[in-house]
Structure formats: C-alpha cells, structure tokens
C-alpha positions as CSV (number, residue, x, y, z in Angstrom):
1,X,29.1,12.7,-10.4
2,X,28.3,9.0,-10.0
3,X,24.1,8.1,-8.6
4,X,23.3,8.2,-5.0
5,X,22.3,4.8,-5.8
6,X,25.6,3.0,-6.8
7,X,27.1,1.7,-3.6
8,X,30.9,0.5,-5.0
9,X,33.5,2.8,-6.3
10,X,34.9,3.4,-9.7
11,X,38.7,1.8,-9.3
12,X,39.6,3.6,-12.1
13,X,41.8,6.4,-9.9
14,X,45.3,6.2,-11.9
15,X,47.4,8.8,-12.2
16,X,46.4,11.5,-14.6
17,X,48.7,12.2,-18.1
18,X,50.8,14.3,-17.7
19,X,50.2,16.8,-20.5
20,X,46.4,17.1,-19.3
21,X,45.0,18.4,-16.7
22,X,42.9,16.4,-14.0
23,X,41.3,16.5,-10.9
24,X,42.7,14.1,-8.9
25,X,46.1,15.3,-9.7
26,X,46.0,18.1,-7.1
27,X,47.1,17.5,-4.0
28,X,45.2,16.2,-1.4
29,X,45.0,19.3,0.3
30,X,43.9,21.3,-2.4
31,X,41.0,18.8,-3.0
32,X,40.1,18.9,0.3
33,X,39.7,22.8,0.0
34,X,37.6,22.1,-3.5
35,X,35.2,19.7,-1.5
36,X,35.0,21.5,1.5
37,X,32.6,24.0,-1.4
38,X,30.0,21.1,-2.0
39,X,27.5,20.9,0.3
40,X,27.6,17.8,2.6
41,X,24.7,16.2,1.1
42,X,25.8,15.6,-2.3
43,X,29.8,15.3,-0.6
44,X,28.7,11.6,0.8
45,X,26.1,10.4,-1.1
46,X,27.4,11.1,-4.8
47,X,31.0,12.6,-4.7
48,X,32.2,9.5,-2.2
49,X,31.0,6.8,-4.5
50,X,32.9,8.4,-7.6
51,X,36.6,7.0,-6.9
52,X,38.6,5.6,-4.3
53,X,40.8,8.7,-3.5
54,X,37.6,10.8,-3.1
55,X,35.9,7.9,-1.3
56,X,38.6,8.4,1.4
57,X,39.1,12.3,1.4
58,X,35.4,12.8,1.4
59,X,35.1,11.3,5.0
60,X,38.1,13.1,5.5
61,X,37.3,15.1,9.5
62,X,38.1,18.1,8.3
63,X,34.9,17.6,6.1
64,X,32.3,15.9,8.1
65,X,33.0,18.1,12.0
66,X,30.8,20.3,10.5
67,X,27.7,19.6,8.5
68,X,25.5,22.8,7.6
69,X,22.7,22.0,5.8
70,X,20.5,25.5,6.1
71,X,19.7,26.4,2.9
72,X,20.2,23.3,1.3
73,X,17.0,23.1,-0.3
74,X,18.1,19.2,-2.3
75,X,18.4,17.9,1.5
76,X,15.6,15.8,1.4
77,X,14.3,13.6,4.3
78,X,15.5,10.8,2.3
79,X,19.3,12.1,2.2
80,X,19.2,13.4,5.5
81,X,18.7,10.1,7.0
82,X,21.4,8.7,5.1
83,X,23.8,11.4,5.8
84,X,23.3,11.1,9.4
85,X,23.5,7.3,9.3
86,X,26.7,7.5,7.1
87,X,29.2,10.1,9.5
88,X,26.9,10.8,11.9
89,X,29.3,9.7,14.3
90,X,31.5,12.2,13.7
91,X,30.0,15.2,13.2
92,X,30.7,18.0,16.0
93,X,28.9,21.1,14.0
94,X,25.4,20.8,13.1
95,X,23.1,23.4,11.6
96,X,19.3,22.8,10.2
97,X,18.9,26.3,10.7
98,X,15.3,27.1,8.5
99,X,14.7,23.4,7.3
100,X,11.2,23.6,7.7
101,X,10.5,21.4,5.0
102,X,11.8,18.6,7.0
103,X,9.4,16.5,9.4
104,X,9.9,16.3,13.1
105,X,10.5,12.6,12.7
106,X,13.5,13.0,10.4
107,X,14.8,15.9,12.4
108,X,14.8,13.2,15.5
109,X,17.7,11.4,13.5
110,X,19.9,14.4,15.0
111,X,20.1,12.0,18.1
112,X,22.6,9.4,16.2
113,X,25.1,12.6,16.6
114,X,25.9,11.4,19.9
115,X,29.0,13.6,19.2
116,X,27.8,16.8,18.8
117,X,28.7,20.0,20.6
118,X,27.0,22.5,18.2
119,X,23.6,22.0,16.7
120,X,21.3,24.9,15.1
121,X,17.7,23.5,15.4
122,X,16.0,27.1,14.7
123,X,13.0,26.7,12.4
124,X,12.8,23.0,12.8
125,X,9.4,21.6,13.8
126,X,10.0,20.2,16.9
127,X,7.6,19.0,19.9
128,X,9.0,19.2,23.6
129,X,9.1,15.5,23.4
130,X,10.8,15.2,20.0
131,X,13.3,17.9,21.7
132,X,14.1,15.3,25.1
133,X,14.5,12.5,22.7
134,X,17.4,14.7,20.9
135,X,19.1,16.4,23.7
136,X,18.5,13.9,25.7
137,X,21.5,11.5,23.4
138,X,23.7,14.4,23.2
139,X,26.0,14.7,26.3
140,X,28.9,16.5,24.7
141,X,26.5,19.5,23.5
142,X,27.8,23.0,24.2
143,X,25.8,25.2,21.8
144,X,22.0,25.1,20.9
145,X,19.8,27.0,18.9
146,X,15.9,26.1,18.9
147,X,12.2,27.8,18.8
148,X,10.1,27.7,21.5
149,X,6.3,27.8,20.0
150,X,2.8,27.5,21.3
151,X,2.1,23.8,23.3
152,X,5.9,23.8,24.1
153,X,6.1,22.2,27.6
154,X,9.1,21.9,29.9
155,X,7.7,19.3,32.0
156,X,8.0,17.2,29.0
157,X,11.4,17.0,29.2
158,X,13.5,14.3,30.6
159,X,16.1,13.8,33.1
160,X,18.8,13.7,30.4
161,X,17.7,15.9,28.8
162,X,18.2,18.4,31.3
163,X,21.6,16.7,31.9
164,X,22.1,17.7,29.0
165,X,20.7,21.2,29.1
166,X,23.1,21.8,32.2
167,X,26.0,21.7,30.2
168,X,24.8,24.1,27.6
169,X,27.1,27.1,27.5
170,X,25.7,28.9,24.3
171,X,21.6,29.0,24.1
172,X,19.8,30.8,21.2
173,X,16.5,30.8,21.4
174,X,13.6,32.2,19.5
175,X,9.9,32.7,21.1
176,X,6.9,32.8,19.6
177,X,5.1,31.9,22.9
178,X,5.3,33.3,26.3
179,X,7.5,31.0,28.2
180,X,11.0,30.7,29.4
181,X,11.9,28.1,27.1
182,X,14.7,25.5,28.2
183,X,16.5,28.4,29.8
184,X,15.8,27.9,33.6
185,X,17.5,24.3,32.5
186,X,20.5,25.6,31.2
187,X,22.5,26.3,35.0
188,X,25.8,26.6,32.8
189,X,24.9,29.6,30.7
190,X,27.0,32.1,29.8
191,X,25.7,33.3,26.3
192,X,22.0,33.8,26.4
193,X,20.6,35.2,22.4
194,X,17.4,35.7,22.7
195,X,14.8,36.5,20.1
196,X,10.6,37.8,20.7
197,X,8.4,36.9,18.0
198,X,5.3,36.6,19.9
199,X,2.1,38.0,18.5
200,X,-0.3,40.2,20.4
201,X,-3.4,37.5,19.1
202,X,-3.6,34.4,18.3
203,X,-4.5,33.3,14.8
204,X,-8.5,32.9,16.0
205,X,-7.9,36.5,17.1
206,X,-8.0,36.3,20.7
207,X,-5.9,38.4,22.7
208,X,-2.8,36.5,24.2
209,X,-1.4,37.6,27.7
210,X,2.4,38.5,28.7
211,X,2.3,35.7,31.9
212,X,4.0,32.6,31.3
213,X,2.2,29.9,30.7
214,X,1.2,27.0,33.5
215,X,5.0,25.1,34.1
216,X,6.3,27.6,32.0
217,X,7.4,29.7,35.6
218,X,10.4,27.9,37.1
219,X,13.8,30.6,37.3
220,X,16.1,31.3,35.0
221,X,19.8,30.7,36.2
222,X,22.1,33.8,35.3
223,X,25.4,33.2,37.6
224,X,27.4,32.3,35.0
225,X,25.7,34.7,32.6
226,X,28.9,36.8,30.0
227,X,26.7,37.9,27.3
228,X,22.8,38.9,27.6
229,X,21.5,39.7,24.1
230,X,17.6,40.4,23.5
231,X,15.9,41.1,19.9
232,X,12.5,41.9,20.3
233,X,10.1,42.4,17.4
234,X,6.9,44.8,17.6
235,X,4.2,44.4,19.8
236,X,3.5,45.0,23.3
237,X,3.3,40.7,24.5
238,X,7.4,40.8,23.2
239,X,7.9,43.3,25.9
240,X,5.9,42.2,29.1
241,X,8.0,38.9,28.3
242,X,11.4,40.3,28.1
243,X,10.5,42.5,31.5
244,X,9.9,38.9,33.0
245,X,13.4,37.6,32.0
246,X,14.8,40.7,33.0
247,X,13.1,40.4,36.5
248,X,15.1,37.7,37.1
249,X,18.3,39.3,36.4
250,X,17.7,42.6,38.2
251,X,17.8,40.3,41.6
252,X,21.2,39.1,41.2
253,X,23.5,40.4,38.4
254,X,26.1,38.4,37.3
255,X,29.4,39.2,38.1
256,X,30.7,38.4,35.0
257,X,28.5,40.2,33.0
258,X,30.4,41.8,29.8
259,X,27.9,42.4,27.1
260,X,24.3,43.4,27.8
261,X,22.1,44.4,25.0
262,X,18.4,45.3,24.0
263,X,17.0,46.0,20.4
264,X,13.6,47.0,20.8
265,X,11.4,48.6,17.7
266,X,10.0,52.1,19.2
267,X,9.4,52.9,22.9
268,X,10.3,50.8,25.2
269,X,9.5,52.2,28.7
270,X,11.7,51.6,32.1
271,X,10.3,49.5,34.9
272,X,11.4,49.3,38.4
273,X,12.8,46.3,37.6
274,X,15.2,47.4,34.6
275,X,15.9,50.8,36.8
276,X,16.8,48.2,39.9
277,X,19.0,45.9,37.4
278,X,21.0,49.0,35.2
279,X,22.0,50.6,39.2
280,X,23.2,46.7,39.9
281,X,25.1,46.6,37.1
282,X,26.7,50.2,37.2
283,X,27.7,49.3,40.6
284,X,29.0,45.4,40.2
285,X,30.1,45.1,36.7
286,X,32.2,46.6,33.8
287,X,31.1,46.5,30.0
288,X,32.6,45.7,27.1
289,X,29.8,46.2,25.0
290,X,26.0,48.0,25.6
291,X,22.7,48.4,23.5
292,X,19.7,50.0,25.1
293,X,16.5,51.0,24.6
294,X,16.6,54.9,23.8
295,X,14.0,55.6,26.6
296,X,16.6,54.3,29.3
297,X,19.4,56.4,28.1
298,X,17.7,60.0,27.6
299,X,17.6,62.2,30.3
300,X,19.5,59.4,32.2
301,X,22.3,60.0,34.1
302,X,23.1,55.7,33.5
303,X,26.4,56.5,31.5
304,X,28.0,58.4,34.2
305,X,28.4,56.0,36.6
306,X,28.6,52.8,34.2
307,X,32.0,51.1,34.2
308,X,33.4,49.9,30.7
309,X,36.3,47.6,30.6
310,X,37.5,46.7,27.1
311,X,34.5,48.0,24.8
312,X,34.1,46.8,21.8
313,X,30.3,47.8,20.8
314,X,27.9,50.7,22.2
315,X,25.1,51.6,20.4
316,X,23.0,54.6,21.3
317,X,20.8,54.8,18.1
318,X,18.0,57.2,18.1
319,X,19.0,58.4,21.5
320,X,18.5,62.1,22.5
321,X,22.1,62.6,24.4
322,X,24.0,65.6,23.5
323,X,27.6,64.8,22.0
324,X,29.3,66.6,25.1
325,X,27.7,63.8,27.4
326,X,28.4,61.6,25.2
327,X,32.1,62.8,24.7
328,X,32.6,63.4,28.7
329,X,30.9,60.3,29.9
330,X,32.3,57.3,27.3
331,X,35.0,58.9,25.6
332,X,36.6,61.8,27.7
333,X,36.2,59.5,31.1
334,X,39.3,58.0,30.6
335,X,38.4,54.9,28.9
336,X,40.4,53.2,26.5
337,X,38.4,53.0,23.3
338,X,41.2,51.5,21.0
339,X,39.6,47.6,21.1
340,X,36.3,49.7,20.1
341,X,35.0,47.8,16.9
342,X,31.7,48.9,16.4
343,X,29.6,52.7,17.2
344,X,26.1,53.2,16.3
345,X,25.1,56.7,16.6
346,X,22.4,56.5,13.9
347,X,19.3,58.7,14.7
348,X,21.5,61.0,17.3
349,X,21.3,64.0,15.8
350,X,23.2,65.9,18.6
351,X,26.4,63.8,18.9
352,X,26.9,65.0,15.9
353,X,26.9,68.4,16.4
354,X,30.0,70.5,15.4
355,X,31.3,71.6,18.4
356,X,30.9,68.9,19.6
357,X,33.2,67.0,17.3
358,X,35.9,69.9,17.6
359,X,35.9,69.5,21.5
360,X,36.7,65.6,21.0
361,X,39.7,66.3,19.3
C-alpha cells in the first residue's frame, strides 16, 4: 500500500501477464467485493492513491454510502477529518459507534455529511451544543443513535436542529442521566430503543433523584410510535425513569403499536400507570412481538385478552405461568404462530412441564 502522504497515483495499472496472477486482473466487481473488506480509513487515504483503477473503484458508491468506523481503533482524528473531507458528500451510513478516543471537535466534522440518513453517535463525547451544530446540517437524517449524559440540555438546541429531529424516524438512545433526551423532539418517531444506564449516585456519592431534570420535562410524542424497546440496567433511578416515559404512553397508546418490550434485571413492580397503559393496549392494539417484566405477567390475567397479529418474538423469561396458560392463551387461542422467530421461555420452569407439552400437541 502506497503512504497516506503521496497525493498522485502510480500510472503503472497495465494489464497483468497472463501466466501470473494479479490483482487488478479481477473484475471490477470482484474488487469491489475485496475492498468493500478494508476499512474505510485505509480504503481512501492509502488504497486510492495506489493506481488509477483503484483510485476510481475506491470512490466507487457502493463503497463510501456507508462508512463504519466503530472499532477501528487506526481512525485517528487526523484521518477522520480527511475522510470526511474526501467523500463526505456522499456518505448516507455513518457509524462512530464507541469512538471515544475521538474529541468532540473532530466528531463535529460529521456535519460536512450533509447527506446522511443514518448516523450512530453512541459513545461519542458530545455537548448539547456540539449535537445542534451536527443535526442541525443534516436534513435528510432518518436514524440516530446518541448518549444522553449529565449537563445534557435540550434548550441548547437549535431550531434546525429540531427540524431536523422531527424527521427522525429511528432514535436510539442511551441515558446515563435522568432526562428525556431529544425524544420529545423527535414528533416522527416510530422506532424508539432505549437504553438506562443511570447510577443510583453520583461519582462524589450523593444520591441522584428519578425526576427529570429543570428543561428536561417537555412530552414525549408517541403517535407514530411501531416499536417501543426499553433496556434497563440495575438500580432503582433506571426504573423511576422508565415509569416516566411510560407515563406518557399509558395516556394515549399508539395505534400502530407492534412491538413493545421491557428488559429489566430482577423485580420490576407494576404501577398504575403501566396497569392503565397494558389494559390500553390489550384493548387498541395487536402485537407482533412482547417482552415484560416477569412481575406483570404472573398471576396476571394480561395474556388473555391481549391481541397478537403476526408474532414474531414473546419472551416470558423467568415468569411463573403455568404451560396450560401459556398453551391456551398464546398458542391454543387461535393465533397463527408460523411467522414466530424467536421464544424465550428460559427460567419458566412450568411451561415446561410434561403434560403440558403432550396437551400442545
């Protein structure tokens, strides 16, 4: 591989001999499959400058739509700039998904990808302003991922940026503060993936509190809301914040609603609130896949009058339902379980009892 450094190509692309084997005598779309294996990096800065032919395929679209550079450890700031700068223009994809070794001021150069419709920002240091400067030159964007931590600020952000926020179909977002993040911005949503890692204290020790913070309280907008996905790791903060997002939901389910699902470590106990929103959506809505918290399922008469459509995925891990409620309330029902892909039935000792597997035959 030629130096990052030299700017000009090597001419030198003639034909290969025939009784040797050579790179550049595949065809074009077998290189193209070769250099779609190098990282994006190395792809334009090195591989480009080597010959003509590669010059060309290596800004090739099918290369530079999407540019993942999460785990790419050799993406320095340095080369990041300079890969932005080079095809930033057309890049549609973008993940920086765990480049914490990259400053907030590099990660700013995201905004030259005026193009963009996907971009991972997850693990990416990034201050409410620095976030309104990116989104804020993004228009087209569909999908975003991004951390919300401690100081974040939604009054920081911009018009544009909540333009641009408005469009968002796809938001993942991971907490690490209580707050509602970018989502009451996001009026378009219809994949929310959301992910607690609040602690209890803070690192001088002091206990934190489950209330949003000041400006943090504006409403979430659900209308448009498909897929409800929550992740929440231990601790009792991660909870009293999830109950807050789920207030919001229990006032007006969305009609649309296919998926809804909660991972929750332990106990997890029902609230008015999540009684009022799992009635709502037993009555308004039809599932094609369901994850709950095994406190809302045992003893719970939920499954009997929940509607499925299509289901794909239930999980009911650790739960204490027998397998004949089970069998006669999901299976026996007269559901259609042939688009099911995925059953979790780990830590449920009684589904898996044997008579109750001979009556589901």
């Amino acid at each position: 591989m030629a130096s990052s450094g030299e700017d000009t190509c090597d001419d030198s692309d003639t034909a290969p001999v025939a009784d040797s084997a050579h790179l550049l005598g595949f065809s074009d779309e077998i290189l193209l499959h070769i250099l779609s294996h190098v990282p994006s990096t190395d792809l334009v800065l090195n591989v480009r400058r080597t010959c003509r032919k590669l010059a060309a395929l290596c800004l090739d679209k099918s290369l530079t739509h999407t540019v993942l550079l999460q785990k790419d450890y050799e993406a320095s700031e340095d080369k990041v700039k300079r890969l932005v700068k080079e095809i930033g223009r057309d890049v549609q994809q973008l993940s920086m998904a765990g480049c914490y070794w990259l400053s907030g001021t590099t990660v700013e150069h995201v905004a030259r990808c005026r193009g963009l419709v996907r971009v991972n920002l997850s693990g990416c240091p990034l201050t409410s302003l620095r976030l309104s400067k990116v989104l804020s030159a993004l228009p087209h964007l569909r999908s975003l991922a991004i951390d919300v931590s401690p100081g974040f600020d939604a009054s920081q952000l911009s018009s544009e940026c909540k333009a641009t926020l408005s469009r968002v179909r796809e938001l993942k977002q991971t907490l690490y503060t209580p707050s509602y993040g970018v989502v009451p911005c996001c009026t378009s949503l219809e994949k929310l993936l959301l992910y607690f890692e609040i602690l209890d204290r803070t690192r001088e020790g002091a206990v934190l509190s489950g209330q949003l913070m000041v400006g943090q309280s504006n409403v979430p907008h659900y209308q448009h809301l498909r897929v409800f996905y929550a992740r929440l790791a231990p601790g009792y903060i991660n909870q009293e914040v999830v109950r807050l997002y789920l207030a919001v939901l229990s006032d007006r389910t969305p009609e649309n609603l296919h998926a809804f699902l909660i991972s929750v470590p332990g106990s997890f106990a029902e609230s008015g609130a999540t009684r009022n929103l799992l009635e709502s959506m037993a009555r308004n809505v039809a599932l094609d896949a369901l994850q709950l918290p095994k406190s809302w399922l045992n003893g719970s008469a939920l499954l009997q009058h929940m509607k499925f459509s299509s289901p794909f995925y239930f999980s009911f891990s650790r739960c204490a339902l027998s397998g004949g409620h089970l069998l006669q309330r999901v299976i026996d029902g007269g559901r259609d379980l042939q688009s099911l892909a995925g059953l979790n039935l780990s830590g449920c000792a009684h589904c898996l009892a044997p008579d109750c597997l001979r009556r589901g035959r």
